[in-house]
Structures are given as C-alpha cells and as structure tokens.
C-alpha positions in Angstrom: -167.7 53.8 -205.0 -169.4 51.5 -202.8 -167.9 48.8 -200.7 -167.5 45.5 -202.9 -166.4 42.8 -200.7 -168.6 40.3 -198.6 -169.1 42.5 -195.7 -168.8 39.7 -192.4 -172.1 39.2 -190.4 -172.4 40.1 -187.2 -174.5 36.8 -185.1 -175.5 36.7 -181.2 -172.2 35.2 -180.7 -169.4 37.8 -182.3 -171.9 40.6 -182.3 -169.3 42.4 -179.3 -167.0 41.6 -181.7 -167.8 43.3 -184.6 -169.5 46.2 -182.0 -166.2 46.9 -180.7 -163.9 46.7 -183.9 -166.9 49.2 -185.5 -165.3 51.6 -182.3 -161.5 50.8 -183.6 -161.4 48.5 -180.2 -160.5 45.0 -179.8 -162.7 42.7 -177.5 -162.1 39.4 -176.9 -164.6 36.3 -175.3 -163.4 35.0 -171.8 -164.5 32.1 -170.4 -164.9 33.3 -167.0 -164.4 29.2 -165.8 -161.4 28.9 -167.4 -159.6 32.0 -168.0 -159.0 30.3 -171.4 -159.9 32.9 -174.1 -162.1 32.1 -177.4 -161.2 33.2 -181.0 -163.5 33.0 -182.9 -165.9 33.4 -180.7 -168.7 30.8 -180.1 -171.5 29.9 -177.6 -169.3 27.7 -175.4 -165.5 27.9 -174.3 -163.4 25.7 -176.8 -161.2 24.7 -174.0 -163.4 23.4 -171.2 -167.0 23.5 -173.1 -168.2 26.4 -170.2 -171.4 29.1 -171.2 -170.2 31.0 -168.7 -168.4 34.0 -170.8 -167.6 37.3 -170.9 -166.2 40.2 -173.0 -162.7 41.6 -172.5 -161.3 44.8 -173.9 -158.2 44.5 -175.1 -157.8 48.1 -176.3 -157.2 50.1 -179.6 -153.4 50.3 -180.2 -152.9 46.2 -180.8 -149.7 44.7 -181.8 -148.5 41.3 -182.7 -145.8 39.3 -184.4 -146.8 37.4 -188.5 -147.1 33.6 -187.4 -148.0 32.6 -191.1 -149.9 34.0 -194.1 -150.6 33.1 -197.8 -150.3 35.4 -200.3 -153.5 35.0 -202.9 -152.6 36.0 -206.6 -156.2 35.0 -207.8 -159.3 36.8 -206.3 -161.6 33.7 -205.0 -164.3 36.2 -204.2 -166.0 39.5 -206.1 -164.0 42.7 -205.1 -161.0 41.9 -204.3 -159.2 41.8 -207.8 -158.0 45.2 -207.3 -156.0 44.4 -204.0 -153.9 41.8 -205.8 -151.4 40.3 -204.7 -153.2 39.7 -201.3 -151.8 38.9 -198.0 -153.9 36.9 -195.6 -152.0 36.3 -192.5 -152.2 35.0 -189.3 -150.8 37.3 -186.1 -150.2 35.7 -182.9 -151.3 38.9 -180.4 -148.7 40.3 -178.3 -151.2 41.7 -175.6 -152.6 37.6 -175.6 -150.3 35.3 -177.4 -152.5 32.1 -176.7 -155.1 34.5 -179.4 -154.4 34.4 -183.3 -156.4 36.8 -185.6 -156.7 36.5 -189.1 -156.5 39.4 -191.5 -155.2 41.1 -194.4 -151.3 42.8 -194.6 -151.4 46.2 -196.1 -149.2 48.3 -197.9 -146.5 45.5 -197.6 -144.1 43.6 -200.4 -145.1 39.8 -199.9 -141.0 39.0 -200.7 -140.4 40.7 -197.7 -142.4 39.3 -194.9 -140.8 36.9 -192.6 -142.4 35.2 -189.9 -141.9 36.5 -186.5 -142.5 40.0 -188.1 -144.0 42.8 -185.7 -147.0 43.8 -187.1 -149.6 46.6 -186.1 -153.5 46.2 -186.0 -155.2 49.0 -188.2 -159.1 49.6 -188.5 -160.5 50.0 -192.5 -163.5 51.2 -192.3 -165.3 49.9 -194.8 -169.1 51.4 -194.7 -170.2 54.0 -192.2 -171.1 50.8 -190.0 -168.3 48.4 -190.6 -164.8 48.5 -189.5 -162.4 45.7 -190.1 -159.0 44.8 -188.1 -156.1 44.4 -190.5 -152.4 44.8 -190.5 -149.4 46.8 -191.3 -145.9 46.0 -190.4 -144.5 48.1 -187.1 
C-alpha cells in the first residue's frame, strides 16, 4: 500500500534538511554571524536577521528529552486515521538544546508520557525518497 499522508516539500531553504533526514542524518542551519541555530529553517537567521548560513551535521544517533506534545484522537488530515491516538510532540535536542523538533511518538501509551522523558530520534521511511525523523522513548 502506498504512502497516504501529505508527504512535506522539500524548498530552497530546508532542502539540506530533508536531503540529509532522506540519509537517516540530522542537519541543522547555522548562522555563521551568530552561532545562533535556525529551526525551521528559513532564508535569514531568526535571531540576528543574517543570510550568512550554513549547514551543520548533527549526526544519526539523536536524542532528546519530551518538552510537550498533544495527543490527537481525530485525524485532521487523510491517512492518518489508522495511527490513532496520535502523539505530536515537541523534543528539546540533547546534542543542541536551544533546537526543538517537532514529530510524531511511536509505539508509546499517551498515559504514560511525562515531560522531561528521554526520547530517541528514529527515521520512517516513508517512500523510496522520503524519510521522516520521529520518536520513540529511550
């Protein structure tokens, strides 16, 4: 069975991004001006409005701790009906805390998440082409 979710677009600014996540790899923007970095990313640094950005790889084995989530018992969008209920958290990084990534908690009981939960990046691939970050718990 095919893929029936909204499949995100990759656009000249999180195309490394979405590169790198499709090779299980997390890459972040740096503002080279500030050393502030940018999630999600954009054409400017949000912190001191600089173009002058790079690409950092943060690596494949990415950890972090639950800093909040929602748990959705409705599906708002085609495709997900079948992963209900569904967790959509928000996980402060451990590699760069001042970074929080949005995603989806597998395989997890939503009465038994706390925040401040360790939590484990894990790569679905969803078409031969697309991997997504989500989560498990550590």
């Amino acid at each position: 069975m095919s893929y029936q979710k909204p499949i995100p677009l990759k656009t000249p600014d999180n195309s490394p991004y979405w590169d790198a996540a499709d090779r299980h790899e997390l890459h972040l923007q740096k503002c080279n001006s500030c050393q502030a970095y940018s999630h999600p990313p954009g054409p400017a640094c949000a912190k001191c409005g600089s173009t002058d950005l790079s690409w950092e790889k943060i690596g494949s084995e990415i950890t972090g701790t639950l800093y909040s989530y929602v748990v959705s018992y409705r599906p708002f969008l085609p495709g997900f009906q079948d992963d209900l209920p569904l967790t959509i958290a928000i996980v402060e990084l451990d590699q760069v805390p001042s970074v929080k990534l949005i995603g989806n908690i597998l395989d997890s009981d939503p009465e038994q998440l706390k925040i401040g939960m360790p939590l484990r990046m894990v790569w679905e691939d969803i078409t031969e082409e697309r991997a997504l970050p989500q989560w498990k718990l550590a």
